[in-house]
DRENTOR-937376 format. One line per field, with one value per residue (C-alpha): residue in three letters; chain; x, y, z. Coordinates in nm, 4 decimals. Layout:
BEGIN
aa <- (ALA;...);
ch <- (A;...);
xx <- (X;...);
yy <- (Y;...);
zz <- (Z;...);
END
This chain:
BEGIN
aa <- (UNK;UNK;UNK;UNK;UNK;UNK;UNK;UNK;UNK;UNK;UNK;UNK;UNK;UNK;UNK;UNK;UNK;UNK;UNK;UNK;UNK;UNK;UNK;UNK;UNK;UNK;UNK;UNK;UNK;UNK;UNK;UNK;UNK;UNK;UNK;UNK;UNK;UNK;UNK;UNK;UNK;UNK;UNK;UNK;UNK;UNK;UNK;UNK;UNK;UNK;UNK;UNK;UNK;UNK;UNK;UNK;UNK;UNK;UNK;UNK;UNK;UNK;UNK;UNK;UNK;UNK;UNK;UNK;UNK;UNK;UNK;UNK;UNK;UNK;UNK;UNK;UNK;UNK;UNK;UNK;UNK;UNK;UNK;UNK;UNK;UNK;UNK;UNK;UNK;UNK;UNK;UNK;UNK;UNK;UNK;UNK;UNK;UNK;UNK;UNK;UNK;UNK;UNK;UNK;UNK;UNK;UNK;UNK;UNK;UNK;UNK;UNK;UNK;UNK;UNK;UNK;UNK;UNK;UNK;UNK;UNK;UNK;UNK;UNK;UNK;UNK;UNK;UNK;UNK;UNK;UNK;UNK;UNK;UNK;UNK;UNK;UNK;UNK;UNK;UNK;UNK;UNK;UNK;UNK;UNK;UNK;UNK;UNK;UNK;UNK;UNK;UNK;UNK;UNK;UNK;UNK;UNK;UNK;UNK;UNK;UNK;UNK;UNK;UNK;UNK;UNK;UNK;UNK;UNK;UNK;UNK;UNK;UNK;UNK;UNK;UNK;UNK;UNK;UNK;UNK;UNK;UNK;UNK;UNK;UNK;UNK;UNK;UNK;UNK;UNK;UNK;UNK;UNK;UNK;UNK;UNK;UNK;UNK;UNK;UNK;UNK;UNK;UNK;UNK;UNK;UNK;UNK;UNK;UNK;UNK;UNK;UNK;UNK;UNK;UNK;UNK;UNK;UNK;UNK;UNK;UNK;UNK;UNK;UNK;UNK;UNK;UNK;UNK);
ch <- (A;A;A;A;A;A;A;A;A;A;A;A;A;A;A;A;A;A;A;A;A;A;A;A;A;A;A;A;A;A;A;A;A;A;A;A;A;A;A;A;A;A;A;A;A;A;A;A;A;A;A;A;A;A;A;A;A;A;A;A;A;A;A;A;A;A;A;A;A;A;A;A;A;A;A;A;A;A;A;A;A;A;A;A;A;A;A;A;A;A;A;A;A;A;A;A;A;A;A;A;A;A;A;A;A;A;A;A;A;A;A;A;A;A;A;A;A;A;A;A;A;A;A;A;A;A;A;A;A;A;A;A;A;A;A;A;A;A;A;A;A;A;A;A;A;A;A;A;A;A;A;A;A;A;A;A;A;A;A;A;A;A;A;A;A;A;A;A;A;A;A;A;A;A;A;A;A;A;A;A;A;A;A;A;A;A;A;A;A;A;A;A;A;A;A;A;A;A;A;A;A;A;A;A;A;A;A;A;A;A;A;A;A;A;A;A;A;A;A;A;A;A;A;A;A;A;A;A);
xx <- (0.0000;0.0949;0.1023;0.3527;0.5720;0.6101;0.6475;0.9585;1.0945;1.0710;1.2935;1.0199;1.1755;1.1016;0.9814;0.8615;0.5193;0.2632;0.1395;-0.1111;-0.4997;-0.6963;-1.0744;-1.2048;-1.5201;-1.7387;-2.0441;-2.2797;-2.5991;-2.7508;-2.6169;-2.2271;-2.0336;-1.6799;-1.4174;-1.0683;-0.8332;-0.4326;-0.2920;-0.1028;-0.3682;-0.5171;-0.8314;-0.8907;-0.8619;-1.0755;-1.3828;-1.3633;-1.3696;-1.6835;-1.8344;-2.1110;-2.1673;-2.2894;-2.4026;-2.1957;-1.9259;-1.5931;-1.6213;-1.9839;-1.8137;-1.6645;-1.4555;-1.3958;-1.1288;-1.0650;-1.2844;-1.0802;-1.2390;-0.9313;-0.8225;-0.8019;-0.3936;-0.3688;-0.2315;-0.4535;-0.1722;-0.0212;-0.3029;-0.2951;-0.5578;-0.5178;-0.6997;-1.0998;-1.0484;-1.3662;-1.4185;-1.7500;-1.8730;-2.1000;-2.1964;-2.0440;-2.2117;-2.1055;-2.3124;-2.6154;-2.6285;-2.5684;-2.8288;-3.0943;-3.0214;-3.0710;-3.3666;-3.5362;-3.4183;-3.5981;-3.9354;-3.9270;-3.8996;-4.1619;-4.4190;-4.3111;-4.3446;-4.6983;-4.8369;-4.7020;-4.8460;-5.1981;-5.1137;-5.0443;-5.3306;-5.5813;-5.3849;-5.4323;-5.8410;-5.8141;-5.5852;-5.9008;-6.0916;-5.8585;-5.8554;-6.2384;-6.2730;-6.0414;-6.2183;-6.5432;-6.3855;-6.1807;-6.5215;-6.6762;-6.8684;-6.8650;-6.7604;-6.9337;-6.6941;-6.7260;-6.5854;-6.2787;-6.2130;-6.3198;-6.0399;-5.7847;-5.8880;-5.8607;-5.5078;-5.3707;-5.4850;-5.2844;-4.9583;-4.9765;-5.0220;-4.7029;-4.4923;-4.5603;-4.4009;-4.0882;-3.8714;-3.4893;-3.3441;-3.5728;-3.8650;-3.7903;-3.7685;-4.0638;-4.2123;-4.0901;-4.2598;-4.5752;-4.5403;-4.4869;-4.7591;-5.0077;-4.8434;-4.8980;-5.2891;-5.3517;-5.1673;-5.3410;-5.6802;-5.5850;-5.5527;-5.8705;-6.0442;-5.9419;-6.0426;-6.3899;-6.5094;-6.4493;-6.7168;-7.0673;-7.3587;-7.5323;-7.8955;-8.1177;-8.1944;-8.5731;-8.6776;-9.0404;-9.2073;-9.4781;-9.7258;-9.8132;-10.2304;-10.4040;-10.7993;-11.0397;-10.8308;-11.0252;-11.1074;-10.8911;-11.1020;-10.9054;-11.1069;-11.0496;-10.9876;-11.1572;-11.0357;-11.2308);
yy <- (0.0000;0.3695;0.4550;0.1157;0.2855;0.6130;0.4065;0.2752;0.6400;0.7942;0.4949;0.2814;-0.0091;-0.2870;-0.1265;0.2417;0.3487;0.3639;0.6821;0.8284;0.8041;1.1914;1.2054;1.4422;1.5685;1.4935;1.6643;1.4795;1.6621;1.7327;1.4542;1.4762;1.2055;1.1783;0.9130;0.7891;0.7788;0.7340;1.0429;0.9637;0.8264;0.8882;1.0852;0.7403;0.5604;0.7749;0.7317;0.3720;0.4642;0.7087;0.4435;0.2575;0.6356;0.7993;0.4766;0.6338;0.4023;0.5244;0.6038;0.7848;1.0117;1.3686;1.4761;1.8857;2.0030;2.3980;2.4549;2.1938;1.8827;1.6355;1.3220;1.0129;0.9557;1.2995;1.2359;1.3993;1.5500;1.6531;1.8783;2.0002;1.7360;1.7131;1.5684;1.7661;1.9259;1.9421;1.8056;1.7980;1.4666;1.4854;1.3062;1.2988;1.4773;1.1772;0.9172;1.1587;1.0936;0.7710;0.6781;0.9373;0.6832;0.3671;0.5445;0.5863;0.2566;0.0737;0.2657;0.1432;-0.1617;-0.1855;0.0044;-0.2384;-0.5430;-0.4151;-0.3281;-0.6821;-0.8904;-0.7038;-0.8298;-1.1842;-1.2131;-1.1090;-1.3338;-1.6411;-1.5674;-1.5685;-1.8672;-2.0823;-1.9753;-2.1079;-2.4379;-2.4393;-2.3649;-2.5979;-2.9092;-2.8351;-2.8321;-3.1292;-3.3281;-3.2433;-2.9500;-2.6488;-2.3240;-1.9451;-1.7939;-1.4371;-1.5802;-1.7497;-1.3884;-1.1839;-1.4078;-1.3217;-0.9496;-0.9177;-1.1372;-0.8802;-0.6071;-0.7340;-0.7998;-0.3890;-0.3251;-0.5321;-0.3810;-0.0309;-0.1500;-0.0071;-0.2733;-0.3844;-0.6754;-0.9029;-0.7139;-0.7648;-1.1290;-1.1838;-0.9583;-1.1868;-1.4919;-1.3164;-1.2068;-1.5489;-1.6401;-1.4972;-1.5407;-1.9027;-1.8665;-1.6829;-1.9492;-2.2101;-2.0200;-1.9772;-2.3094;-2.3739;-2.1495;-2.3705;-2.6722;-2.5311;-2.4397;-2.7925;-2.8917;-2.8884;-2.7557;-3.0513;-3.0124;-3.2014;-3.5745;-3.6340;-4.0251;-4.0902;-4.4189;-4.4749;-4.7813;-4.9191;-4.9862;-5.2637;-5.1249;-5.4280;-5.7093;-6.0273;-6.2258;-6.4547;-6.8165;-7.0948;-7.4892;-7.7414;-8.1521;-8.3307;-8.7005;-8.9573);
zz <- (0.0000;-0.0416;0.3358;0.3778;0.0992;0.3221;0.6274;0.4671;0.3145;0.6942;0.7710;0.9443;1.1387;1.3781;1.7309;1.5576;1.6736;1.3507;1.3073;1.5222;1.4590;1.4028;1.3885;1.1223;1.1194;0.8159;0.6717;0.4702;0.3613;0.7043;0.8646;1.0489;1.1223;1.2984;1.1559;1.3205;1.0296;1.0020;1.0189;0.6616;0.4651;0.1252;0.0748;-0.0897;0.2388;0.3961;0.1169;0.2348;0.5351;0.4550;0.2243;0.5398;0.6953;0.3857;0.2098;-0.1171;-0.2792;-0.2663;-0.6779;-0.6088;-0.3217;-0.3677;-0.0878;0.0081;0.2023;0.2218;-0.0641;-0.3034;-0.4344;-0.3596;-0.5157;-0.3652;-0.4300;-0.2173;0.1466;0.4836;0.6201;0.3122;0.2558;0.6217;0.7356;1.1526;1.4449;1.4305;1.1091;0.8865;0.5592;0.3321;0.1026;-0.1342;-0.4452;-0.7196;-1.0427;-1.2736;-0.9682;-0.9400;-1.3434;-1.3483;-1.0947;-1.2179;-1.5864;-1.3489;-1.1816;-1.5002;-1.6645;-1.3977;-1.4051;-1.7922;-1.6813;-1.4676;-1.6981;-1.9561;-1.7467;-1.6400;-1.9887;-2.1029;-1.8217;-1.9252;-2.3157;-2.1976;-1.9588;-2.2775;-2.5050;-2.2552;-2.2727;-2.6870;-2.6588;-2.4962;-2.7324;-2.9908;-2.8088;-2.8366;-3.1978;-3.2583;-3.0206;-3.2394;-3.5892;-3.5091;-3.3993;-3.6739;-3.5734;-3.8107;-3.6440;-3.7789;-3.9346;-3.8056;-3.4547;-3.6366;-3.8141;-3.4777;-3.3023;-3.5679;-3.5202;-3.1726;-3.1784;-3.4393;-3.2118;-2.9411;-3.1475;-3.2489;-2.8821;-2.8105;-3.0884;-2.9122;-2.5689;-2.5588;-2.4309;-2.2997;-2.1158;-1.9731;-2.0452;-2.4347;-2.3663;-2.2075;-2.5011;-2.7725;-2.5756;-2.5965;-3.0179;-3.0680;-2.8879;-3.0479;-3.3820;-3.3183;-3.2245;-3.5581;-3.7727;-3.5913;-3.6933;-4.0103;-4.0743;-3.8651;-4.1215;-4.3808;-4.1997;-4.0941;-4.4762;-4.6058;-4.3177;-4.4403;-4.2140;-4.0331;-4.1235;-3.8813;-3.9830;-4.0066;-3.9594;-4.0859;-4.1563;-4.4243;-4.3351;-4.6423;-4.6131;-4.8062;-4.8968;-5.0382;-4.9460;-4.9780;-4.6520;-4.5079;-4.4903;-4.3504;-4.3772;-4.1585;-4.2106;-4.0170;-3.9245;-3.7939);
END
């Protein structure tokens, strides 16, 4: 480390005392915190140190000492840092930016998410209905064709509403899964369709009987033998 390496310039041996400990007041928005910090350290050192007070990473901190932003290779008592003296943290411009991007990233996200759950729970509904149509066609029931075209509609409908999602990460994926989706229920209509024409109405099968009548039939005599 870089405090090690200045141990060993002042001629640090065996039996020297490490350098002594100063606590430095910090300011943090409204909150103030006091650290203990080697006396030699790096600005850098002391973000770390800084990093589970402010709840800013070392690379999202910004550290001000007698009105200079400082650096993190710059040494506390280089720069005239002693025991109470008071410094001010904030965050850094470049964090703030990069966090407002992740703020609004995520709310994306989540309106995404939500407006494709809606899609896939509507698609699910026309799905069944798929299923049904094709149960009846497949038993040899013939379907109207108005609700084979109103399906296809409302399936189309959905795949516009799904192509207006804007849409990254897993959010896209899960809005591919649904496209296909309903890309598969309209092919599977559209061969349905075909299917359903070739099917002829069933008309309703009347069973009568004619009795066939016999007017002026001659009588029926029957003779008898008679044995003695």
């Amino acid at each position: 480390m870089v405090v090690q390496a200045r141990d060993r310039e002042d001629g640090g041996a065996a039996g020297v005392p490490p350098p002594p400990e100063i606590r430095v007041r910090v300011k943090y928005g409204a909150a103030r915190h006091e650290v203990a910090v080697s006396s030699i350290a790096t600005f850098g050192e002391l973000k770390k140190a800084l990093a589970a007070r402010t709840g800013l990473q070392p690379a999202e901190q910004q550290v001000t000492y007698k009105g200079r932003e400082r650096g993190n290779s710059e040494y506390l008592d280089a720069c005239g840092v002693k025991n109470k003296s008071k410094l001010v943290v904030s965050e850094d411009p470049a964090s703030l930016e990069r966090r407002y991007i992740e703020r609004q990233r995520a709310a994306r996200i989540e309106a995404a998410n939500r407006a494709i759950g809606a899609v896939a729970l509507e698609v699910d509904k026309l799905a069944d209905q798929v299923t049904g149509i094709d149960k009846s066609i497949s038993s040899g029931t013939k379907v109207a064709e108005v609700q084979i075209t109103t399906l296809i509609e409302l399936l189309m409908r959905h795949a516009v509403k799904l192509e207006t999602i804007p849409a990254d990460g897993d959010s896209s994926s899960q809005k591919n899964i649904q496209a296909k989706r309903v890309q598969k229920c309209v092919e599977a209509l559209d061969m349905l369709k075909v299917s359903n024409a070739r099917l002829q109405q069933r008309a309703p099968v009347v069973v009568t009987t004619k009795w066939e009548t016999f007017d002026n039939a001659p009588p029926v005599t029957t003779q008898w033998e008679i044995f003695d």
